[in-house]
FITOR-214213 format. One record per residue (C-alpha): chain; z, y, x; residue number from 1. Coordinates in steps of 0.05 Angstrom, whole numbers. Layout:
{chain: A, w: Z, v: Y, u: X, n: NUM}
...
//
This chain:
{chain: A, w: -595, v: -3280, u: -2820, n: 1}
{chain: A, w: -629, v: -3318, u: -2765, n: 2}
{chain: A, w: -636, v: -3392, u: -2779, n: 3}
{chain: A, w: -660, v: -3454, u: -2729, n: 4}
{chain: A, w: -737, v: -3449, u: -2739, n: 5}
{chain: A, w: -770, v: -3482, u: -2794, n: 6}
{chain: A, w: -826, v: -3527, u: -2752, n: 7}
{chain: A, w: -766, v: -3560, u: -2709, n: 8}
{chain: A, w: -707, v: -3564, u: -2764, n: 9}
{chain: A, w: -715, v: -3632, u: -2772, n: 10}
{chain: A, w: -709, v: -3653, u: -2707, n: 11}
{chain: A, w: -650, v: -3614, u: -2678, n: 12}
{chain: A, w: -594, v: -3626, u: -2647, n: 13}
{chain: A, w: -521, v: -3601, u: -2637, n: 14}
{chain: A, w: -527, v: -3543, u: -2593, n: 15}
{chain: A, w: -476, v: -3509, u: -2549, n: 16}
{chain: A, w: -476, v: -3445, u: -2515, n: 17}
{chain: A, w: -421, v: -3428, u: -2457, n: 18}
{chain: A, w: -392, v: -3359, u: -2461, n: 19}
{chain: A, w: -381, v: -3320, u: -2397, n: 20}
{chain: A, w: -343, v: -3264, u: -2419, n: 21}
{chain: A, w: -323, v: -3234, u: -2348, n: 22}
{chain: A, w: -391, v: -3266, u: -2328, n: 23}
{chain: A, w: -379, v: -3288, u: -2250, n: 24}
{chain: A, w: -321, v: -3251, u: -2237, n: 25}
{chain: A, w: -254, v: -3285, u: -2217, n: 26}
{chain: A, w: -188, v: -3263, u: -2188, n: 27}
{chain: A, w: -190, v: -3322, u: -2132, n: 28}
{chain: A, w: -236, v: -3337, u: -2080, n: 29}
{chain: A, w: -251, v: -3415, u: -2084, n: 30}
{chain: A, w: -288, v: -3440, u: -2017, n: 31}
{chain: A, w: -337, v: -3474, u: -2060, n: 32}
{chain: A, w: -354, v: -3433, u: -2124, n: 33}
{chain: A, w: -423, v: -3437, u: -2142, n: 34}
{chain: A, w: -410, v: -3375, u: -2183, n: 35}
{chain: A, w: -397, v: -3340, u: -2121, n: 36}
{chain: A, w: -477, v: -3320, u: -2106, n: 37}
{chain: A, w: -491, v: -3308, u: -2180, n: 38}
{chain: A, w: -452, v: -3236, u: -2188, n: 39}
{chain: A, w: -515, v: -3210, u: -2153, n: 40}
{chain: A, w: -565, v: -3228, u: -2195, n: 41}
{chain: A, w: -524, v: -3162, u: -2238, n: 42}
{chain: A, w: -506, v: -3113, u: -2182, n: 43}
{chain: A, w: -539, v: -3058, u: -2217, n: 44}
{chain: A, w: -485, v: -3069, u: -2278, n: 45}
{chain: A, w: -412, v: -3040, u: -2256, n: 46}
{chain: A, w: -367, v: -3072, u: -2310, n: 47}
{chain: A, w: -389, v: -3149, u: -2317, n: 48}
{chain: A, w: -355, v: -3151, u: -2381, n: 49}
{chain: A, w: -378, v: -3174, u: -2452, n: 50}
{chain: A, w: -372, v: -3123, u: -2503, n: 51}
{chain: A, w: -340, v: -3127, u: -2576, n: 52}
{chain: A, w: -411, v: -3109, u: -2607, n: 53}
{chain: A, w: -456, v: -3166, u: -2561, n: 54}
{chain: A, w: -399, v: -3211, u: -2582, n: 55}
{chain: A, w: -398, v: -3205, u: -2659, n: 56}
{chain: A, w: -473, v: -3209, u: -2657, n: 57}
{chain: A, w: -470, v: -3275, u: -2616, n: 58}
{chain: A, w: -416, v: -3299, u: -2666, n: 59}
{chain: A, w: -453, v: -3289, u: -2723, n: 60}
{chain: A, w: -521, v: -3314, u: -2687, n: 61}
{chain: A, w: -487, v: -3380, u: -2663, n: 62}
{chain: A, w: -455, v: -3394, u: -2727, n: 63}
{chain: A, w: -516, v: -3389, u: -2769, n: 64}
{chain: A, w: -570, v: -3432, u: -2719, n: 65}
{chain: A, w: -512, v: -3485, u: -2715, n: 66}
{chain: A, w: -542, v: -3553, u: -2750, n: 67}
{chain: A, w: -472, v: -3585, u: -2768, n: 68}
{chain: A, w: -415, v: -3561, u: -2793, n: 69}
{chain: A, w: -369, v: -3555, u: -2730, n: 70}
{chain: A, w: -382, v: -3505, u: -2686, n: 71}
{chain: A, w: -354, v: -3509, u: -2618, n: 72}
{chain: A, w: -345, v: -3439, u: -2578, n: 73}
{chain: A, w: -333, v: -3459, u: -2507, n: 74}
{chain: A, w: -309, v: -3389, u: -2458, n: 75}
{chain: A, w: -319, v: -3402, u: -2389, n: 76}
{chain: A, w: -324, v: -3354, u: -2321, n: 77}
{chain: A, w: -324, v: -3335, u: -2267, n: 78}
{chain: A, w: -243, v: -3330, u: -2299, n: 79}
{chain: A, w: -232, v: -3328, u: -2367, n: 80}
{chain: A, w: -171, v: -3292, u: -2369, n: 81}
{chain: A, w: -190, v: -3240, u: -2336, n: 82}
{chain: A, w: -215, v: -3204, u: -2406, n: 83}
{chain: A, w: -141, v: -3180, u: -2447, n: 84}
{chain: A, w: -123, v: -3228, u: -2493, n: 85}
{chain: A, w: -144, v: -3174, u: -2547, n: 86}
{chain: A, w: -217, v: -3196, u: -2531, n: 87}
{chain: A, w: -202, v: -3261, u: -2554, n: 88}
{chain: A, w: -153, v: -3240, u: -2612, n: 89}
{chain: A, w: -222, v: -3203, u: -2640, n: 90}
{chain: A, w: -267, v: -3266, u: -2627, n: 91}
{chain: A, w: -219, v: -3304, u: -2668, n: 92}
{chain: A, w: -228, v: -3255, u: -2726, n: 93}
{chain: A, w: -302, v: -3252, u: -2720, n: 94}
{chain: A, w: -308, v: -3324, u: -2725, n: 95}
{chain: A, w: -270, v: -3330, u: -2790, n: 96}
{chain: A, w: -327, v: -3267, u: -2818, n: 97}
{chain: A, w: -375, v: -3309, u: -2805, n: 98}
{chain: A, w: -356, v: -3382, u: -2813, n: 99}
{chain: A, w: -375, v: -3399, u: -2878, n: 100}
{chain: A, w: -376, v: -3458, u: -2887, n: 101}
{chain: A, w: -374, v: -3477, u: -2819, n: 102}
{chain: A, w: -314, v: -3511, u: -2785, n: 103}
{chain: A, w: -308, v: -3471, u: -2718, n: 104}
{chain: A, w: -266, v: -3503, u: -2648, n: 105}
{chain: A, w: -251, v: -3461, u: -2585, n: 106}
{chain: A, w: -246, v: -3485, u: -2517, n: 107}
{chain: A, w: -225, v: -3435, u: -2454, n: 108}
{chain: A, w: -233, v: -3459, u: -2382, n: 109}
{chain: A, w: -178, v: -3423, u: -2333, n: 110}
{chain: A, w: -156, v: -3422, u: -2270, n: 111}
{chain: A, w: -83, v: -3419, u: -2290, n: 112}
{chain: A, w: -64, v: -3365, u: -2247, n: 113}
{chain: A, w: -54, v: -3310, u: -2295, n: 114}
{chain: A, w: -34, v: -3347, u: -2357, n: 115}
{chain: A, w: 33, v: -3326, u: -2400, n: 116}
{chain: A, w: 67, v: -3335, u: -2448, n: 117}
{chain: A, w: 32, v: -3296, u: -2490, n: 118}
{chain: A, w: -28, v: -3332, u: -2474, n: 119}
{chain: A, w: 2, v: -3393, u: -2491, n: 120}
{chain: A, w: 30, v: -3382, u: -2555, n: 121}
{chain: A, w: -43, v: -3359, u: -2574, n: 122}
{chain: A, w: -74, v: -3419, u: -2552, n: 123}
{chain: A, w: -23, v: -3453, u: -2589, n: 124}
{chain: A, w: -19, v: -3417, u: -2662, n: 125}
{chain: A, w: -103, v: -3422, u: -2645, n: 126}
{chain: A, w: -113, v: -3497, u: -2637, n: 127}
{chain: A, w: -149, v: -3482, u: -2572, n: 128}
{chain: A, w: -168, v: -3534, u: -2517, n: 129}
{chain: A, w: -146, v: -3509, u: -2456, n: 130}
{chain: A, w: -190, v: -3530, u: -2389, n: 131}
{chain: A, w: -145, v: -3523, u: -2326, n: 132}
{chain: A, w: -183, v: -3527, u: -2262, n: 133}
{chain: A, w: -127, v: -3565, u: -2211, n: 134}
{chain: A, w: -158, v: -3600, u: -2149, n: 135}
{chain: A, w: -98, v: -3650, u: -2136, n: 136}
{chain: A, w: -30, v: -3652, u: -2092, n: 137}
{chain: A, w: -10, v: -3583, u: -2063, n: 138}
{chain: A, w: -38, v: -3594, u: -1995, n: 139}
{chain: A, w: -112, v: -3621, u: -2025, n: 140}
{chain: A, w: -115, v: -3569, u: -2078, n: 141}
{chain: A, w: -86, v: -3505, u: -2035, n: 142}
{chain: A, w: -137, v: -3530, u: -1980, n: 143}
{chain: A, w: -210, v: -3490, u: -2021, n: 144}
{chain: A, w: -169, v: -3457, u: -2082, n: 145}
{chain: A, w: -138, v: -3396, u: -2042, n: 146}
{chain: A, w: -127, v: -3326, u: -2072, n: 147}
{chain: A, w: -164, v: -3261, u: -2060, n: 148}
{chain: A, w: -112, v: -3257, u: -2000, n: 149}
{chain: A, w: -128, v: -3332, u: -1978, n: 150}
{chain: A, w: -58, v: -3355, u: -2002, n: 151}
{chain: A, w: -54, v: -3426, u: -2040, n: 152}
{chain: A, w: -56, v: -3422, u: -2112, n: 153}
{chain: A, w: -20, v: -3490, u: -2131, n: 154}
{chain: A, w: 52, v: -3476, u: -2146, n: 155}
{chain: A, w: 8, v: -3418, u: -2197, n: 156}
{chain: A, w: -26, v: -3471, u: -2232, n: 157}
{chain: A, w: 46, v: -3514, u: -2229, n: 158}
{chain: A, w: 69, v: -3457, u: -2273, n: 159}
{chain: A, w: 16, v: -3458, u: -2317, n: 160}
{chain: A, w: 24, v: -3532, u: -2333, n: 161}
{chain: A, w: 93, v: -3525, u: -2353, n: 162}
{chain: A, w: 92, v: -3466, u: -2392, n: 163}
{chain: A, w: 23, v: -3506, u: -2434, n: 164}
{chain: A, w: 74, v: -3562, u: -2438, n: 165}
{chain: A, w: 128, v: -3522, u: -2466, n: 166}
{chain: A, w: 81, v: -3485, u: -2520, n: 167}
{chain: A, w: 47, v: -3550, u: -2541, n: 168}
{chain: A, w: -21, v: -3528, u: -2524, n: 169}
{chain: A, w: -70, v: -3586, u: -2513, n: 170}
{chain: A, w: -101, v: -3584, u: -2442, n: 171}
{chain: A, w: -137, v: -3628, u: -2403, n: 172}
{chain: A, w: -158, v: -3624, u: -2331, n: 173}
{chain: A, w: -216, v: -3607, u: -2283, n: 174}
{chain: A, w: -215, v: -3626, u: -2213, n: 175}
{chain: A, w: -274, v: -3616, u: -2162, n: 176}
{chain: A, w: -275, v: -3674, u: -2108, n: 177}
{chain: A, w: -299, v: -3645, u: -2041, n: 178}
{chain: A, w: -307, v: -3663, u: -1979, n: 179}
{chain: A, w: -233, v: -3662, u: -1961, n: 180}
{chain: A, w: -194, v: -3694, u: -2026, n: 181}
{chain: A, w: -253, v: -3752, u: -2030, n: 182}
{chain: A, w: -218, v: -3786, u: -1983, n: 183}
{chain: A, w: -153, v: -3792, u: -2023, n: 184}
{chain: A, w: -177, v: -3825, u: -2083, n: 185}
{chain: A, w: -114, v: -3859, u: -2100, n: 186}
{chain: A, w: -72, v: -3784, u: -2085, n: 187}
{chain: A, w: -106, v: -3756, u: -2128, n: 188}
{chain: A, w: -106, v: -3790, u: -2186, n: 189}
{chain: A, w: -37, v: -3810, u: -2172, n: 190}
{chain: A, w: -23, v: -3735, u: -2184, n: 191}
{chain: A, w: -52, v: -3727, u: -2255, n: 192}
{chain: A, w: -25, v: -3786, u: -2281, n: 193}
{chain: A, w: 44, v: -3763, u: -2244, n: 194}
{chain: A, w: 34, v: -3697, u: -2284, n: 195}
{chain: A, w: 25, v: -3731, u: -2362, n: 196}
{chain: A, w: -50, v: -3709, u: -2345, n: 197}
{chain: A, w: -87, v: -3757, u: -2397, n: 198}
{chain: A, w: -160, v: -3728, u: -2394, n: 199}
{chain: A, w: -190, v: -3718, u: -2332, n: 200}
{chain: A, w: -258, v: -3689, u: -2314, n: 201}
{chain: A, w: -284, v: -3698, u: -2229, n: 202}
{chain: A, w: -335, v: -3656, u: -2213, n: 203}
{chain: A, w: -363, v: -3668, u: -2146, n: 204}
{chain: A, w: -382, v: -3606, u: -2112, n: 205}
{chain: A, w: -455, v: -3617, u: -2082, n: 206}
{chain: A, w: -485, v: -3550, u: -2060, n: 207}
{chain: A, w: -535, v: -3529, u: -2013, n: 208}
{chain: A, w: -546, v: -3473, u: -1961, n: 209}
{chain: A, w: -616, v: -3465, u: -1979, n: 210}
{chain: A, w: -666, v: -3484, u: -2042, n: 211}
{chain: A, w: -708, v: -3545, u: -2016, n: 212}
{chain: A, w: -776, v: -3548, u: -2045, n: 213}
{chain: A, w: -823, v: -3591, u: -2028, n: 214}
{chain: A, w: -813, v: -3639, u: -1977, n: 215}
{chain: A, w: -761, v: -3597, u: -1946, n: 216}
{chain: A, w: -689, v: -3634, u: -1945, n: 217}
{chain: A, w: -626, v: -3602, u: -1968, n: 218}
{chain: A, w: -572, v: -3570, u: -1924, n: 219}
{chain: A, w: -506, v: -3579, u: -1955, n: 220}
{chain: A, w: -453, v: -3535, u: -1950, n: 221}
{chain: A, w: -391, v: -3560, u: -1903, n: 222}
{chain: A, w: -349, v: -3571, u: -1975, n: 223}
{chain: A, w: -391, v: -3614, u: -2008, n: 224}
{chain: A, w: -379, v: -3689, u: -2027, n: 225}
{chain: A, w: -425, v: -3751, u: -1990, n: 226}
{chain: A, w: -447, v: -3806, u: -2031, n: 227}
{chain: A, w: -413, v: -3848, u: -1988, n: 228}
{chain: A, w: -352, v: -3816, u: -2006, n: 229}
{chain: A, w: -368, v: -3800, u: -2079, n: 230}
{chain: A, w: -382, v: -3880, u: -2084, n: 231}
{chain: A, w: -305, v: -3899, u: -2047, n: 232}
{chain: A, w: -277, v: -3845, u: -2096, n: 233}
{chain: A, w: -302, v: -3867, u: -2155, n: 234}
{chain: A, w: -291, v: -3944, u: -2141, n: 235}
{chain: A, w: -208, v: -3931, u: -2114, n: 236}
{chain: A, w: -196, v: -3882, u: -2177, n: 237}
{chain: A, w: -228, v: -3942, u: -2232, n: 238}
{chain: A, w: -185, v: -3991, u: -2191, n: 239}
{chain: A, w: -119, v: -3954, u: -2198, n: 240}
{chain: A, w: -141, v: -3939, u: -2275, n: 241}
{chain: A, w: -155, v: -4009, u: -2297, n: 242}
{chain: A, w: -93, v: -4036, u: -2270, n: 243}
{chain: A, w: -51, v: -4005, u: -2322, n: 244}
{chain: A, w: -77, v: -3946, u: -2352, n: 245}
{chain: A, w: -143, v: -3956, u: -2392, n: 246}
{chain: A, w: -127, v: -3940, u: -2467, n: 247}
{chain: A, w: -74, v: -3883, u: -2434, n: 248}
{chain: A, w: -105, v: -3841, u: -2387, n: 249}
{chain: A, w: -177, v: -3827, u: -2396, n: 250}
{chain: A, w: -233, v: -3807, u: -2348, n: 251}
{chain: A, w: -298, v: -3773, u: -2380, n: 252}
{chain: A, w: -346, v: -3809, u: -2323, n: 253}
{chain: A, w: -317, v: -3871, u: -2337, n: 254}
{chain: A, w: -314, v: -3853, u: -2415, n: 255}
{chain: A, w: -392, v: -3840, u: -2408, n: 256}
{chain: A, w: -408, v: -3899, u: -2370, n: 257}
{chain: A, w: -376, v: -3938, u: -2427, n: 258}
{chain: A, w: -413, v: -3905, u: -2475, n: 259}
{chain: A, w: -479, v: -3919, u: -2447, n: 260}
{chain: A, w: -468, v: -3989, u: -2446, n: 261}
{chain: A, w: -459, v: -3985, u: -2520, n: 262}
{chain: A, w: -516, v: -3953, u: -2530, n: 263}
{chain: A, w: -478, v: -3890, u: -2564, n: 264}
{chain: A, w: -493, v: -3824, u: -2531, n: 265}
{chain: A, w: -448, v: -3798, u: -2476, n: 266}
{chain: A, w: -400, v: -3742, u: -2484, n: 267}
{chain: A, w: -424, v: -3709, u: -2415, n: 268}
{chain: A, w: -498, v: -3684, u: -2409, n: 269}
{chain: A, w: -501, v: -3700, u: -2336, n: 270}
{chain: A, w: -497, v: -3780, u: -2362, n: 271}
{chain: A, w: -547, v: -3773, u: -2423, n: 272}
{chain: A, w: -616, v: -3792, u: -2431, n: 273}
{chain: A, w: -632, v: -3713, u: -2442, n: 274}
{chain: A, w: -608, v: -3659, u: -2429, n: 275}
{chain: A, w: -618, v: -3580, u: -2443, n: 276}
{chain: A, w: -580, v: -3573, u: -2509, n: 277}
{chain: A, w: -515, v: -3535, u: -2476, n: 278}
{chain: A, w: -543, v: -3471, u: -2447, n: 279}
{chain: A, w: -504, v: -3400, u: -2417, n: 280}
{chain: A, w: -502, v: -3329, u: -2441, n: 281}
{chain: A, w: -482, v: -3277, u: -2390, n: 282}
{chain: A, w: -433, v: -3225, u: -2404, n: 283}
{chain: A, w: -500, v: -3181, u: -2432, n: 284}
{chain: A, w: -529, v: -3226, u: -2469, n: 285}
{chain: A, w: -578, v: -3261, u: -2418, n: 286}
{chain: A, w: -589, v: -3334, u: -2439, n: 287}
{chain: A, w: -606, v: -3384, u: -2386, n: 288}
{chain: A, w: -625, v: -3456, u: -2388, n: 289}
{chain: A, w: -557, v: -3492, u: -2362, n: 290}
{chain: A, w: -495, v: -3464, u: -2331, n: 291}
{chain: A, w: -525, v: -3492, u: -2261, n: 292}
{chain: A, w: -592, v: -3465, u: -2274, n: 293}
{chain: A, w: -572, v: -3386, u: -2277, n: 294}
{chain: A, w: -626, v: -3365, u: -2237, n: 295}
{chain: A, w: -686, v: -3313, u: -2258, n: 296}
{chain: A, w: -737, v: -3364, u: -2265, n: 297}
{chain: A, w: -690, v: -3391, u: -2318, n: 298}
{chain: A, w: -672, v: -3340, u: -2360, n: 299}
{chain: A, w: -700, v: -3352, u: -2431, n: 300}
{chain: A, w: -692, v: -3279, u: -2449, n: 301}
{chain: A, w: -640, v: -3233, u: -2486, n: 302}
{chain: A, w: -608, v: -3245, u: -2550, n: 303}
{chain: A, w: -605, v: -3167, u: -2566, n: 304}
{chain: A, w: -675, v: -3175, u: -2556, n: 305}
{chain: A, w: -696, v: -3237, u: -2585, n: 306}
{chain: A, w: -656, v: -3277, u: -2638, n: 307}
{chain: A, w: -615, v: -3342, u: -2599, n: 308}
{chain: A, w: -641, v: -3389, u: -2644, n: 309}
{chain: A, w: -711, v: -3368, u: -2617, n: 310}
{chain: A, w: -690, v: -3374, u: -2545, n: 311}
{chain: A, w: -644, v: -3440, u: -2550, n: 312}
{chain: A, w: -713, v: -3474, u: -2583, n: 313}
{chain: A, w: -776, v: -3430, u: -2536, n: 314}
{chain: A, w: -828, v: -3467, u: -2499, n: 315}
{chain: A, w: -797, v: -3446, u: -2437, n: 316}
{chain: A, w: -727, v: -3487, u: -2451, n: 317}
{chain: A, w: -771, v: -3543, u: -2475, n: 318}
{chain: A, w: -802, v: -3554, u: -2415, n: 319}
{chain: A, w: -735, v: -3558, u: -2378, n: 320}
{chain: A, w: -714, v: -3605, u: -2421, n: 321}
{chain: A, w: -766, v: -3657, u: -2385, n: 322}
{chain: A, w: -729, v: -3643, u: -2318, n: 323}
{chain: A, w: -681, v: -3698, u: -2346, n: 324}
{chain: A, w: -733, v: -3752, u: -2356, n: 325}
{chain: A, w: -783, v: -3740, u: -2290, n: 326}
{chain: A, w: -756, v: -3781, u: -2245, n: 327}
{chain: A, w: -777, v: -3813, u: -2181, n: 328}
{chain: A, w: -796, v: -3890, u: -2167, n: 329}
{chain: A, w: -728, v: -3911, u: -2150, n: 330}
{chain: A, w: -697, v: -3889, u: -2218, n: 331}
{chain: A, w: -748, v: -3924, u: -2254, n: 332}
{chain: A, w: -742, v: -3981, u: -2223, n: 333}
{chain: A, w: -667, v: -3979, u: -2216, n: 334}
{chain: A, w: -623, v: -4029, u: -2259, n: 335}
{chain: A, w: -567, v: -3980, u: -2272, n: 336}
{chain: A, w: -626, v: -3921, u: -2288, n: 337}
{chain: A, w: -600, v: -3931, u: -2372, n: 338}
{chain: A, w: -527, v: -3906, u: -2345, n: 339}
{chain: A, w: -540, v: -3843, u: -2304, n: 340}
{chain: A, w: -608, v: -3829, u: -2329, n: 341}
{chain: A, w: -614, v: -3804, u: -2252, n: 342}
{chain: A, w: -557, v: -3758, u: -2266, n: 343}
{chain: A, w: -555, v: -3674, u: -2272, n: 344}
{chain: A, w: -626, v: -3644, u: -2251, n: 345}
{chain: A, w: -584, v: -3600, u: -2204, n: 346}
{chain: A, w: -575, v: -3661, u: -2165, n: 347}
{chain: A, w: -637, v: -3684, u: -2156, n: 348}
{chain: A, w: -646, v: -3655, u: -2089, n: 349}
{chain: A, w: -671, v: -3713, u: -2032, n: 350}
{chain: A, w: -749, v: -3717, u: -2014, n: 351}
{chain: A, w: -785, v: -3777, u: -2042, n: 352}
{chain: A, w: -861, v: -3792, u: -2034, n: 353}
{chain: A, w: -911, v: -3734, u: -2042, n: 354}
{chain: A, w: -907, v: -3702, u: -2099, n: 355}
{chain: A, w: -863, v: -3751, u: -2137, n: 356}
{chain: A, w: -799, v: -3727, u: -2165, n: 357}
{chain: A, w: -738, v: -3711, u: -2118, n: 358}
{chain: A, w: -676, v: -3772, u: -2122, n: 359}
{chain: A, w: -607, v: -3754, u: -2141, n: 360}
{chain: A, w: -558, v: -3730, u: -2076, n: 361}
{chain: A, w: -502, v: -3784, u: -2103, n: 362}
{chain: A, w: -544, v: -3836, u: -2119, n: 363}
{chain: A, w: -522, v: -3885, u: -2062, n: 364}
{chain: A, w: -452, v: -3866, u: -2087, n: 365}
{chain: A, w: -461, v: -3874, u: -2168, n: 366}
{chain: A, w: -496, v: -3934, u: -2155, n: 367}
{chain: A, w: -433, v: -3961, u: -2112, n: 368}
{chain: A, w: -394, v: -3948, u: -2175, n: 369}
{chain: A, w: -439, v: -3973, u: -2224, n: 370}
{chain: A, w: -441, v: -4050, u: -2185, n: 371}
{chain: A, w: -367, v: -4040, u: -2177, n: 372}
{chain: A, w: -352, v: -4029, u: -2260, n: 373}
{chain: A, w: -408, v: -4068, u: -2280, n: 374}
{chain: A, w: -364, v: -4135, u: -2299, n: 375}
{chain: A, w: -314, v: -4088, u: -2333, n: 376}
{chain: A, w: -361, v: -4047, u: -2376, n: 377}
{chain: A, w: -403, v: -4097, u: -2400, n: 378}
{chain: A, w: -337, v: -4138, u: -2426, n: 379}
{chain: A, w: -305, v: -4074, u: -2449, n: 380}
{chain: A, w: -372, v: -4058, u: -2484, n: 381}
{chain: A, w: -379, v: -4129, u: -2519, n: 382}
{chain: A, w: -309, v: -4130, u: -2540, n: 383}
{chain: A, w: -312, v: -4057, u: -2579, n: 384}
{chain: A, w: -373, v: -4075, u: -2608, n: 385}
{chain: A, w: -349, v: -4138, u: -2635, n: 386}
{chain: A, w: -282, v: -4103, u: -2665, n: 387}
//
């Protein structure tokens, strides 16, 4: 039985490795997917799909490096439910083989499109956290999130709300802001509250064209999110929370920002000090750094060829854990650096001097937001910490 190496067991800390069952593959064709370019790094393979064996010896692998007793399995794509819900059935019985004494969670990020009612009562009986990728209103959300045919997708998703409803399966959202729904902070959050939404995840799309490297500057593509625009989103949406809904309806950015002012480590990795302790296995059992990082130079290796516990602690995923904490000038000197702790390393992506560290895209944005909330968080903080 592989364990978590003897040298570092003292110092570990809770791990977590997303699943990609039907690696990149999805049924819809989202303007903006960053998983769009990754299906070629395995155009040689024909069936991008995880096999029974690869995922009992993952199961057993993750449940025996795992430091603490819960053990969260977290399935994401590409789409999810694109593998029968017999692949699932078996991963439920494979983690009760090899549980022990291990508590183990499941969480399954969807598009919505092809859920049931099957599904549902599954997720249900299961205790599973379902993820549900909804960008907003019809006409903000049908705008990027088309199908293979380039129809809108919303009134699918619609569905698949109320049939999670009905079954009593906990769900929670996850809405990109682009370029296009940025501009209709209130909308938008309008909309999730509108919908009994209570958790809410943004995730603002910033990709580029190209791969800058040294003192070349980013092109971004035509969907992604300005700071400008990531700083007015941010500041309407906290506006429209704190007016009535703070206790109710929560917001993980604003959650982590909270949480940093506390001094008690976020529950987002993009918002913590460091980072590199939530990694991504491929359909085949390739294990890369980060979800954002699945690139060759990344990949740590093969756990049908090396033992996870081996990859999740190598050199090589050491050393990108220090991505997090090289930062450029203006971080350091920045009075909200202890909040973002310059944000994801994905991000990082503007020119600074010579061969200092690149700043974050949304800086001028987060740092709108983080002026904005300041009065607020630092009350809210003092007050919990005195109860």
């Amino acid at each position: 039985m592989e364990t978590i190496p003897n040298a570092i067991s003292p110092f570990v800390h809770p791990v977590y490795v997303m699943l990609k069952p039907a690696g990149a593959r999805c049924n819809l064709s989202c303007r903006y997917c960053y998983y769009l370019d990754k299906s070629g790094l395995y155009s040689d393979i024909p069936h991008h799909v995880m096999s029974d064996s690869l995922l009992e010896e993952f199961t057993r692998q993750y449940i025996a490096m795992q430091p603490q007793r819960e053990v969260l399995f977290s399935w994401h794509g590409g789409e999810t439910l694109l593998r029968p819900l017999s692949f699932y059935q078996n991963a439920i019985a494979l983690q009760h083989r090899y549980a022990g004494r291990h508590v183990v969670d499941n969480c399954i990020q969807t598009n919505g499109t092809l859920l049931t009612e099957e599904w549902c009562r599954f997720f249900h009986d299961n205790g599973w956290l379902v993820g549900l990728s909804v960008d907003g209103p019809q006409p903000l959300h049908d705008a990027y999130r088309k199908d293979r045919r380039g129809g809108g997708t919303h009134h699918q998703v619609m569905r698949a709300i109320e049939m999670l409803d009905r079954h009593g399966v906990m769900w929670n959202a996850m809405a990109v802001v682009n370029r296009l729904n940025a501009d209709h902070p209130r909308e938008f959050y309008h909309f999730f509250r509108d919908i009994g939404c209570r958790y809410i995840q943004f995730t603002p799309i910033v990709e580029t064209v190209n791969r800058p490297s040294g003192t070349e500057p980013p092109v971004m593509t035509p969907e992604s999110v300005t700071p400008q625009q990531w700083g007015n989103f941010l500041c309407a949406v906290f506006d429209e929370w704190r007016k009535q809904d703070v206790g109710e309806y929560y917001v993980q950015l604003f959650e982590s920002v909270l949480a940093n002012y506390m001094g008690i480590e976020p529950g987002v990795c993009s918002m913590a000090a460091k980072c590199g302790h939530a990694l991504v296995m491929e359909f085949n059992g390739d294990v890369y750094s980060c979800d954002h990082f699945v690139f060759p130079e990344h990949r740590l290796g093969n756990i049908l060829e090396q033992p996870l516990a081996e990859l999740v602690y190598s050199a090589q995923q050491n050393v990108f854990r220090t991505l997090k904490t090289s930062l450029p000038q203006q971080c350091r000197s920045c009075p909200y650096e202890f909040i973002c702790h310059g944000e994801c390393p994905k991000n990082r992506l503007i020119p600074t001097s010579p061969g200092s560290p690149r700043l974050n895209y949304l800086c001028e944005g987060y740092r709108q937001f983080f002026a904005h909330t300041e009065p607020f968080m630092r009350d809210m903080a003092e007050r919990l910490s005195s109860t």
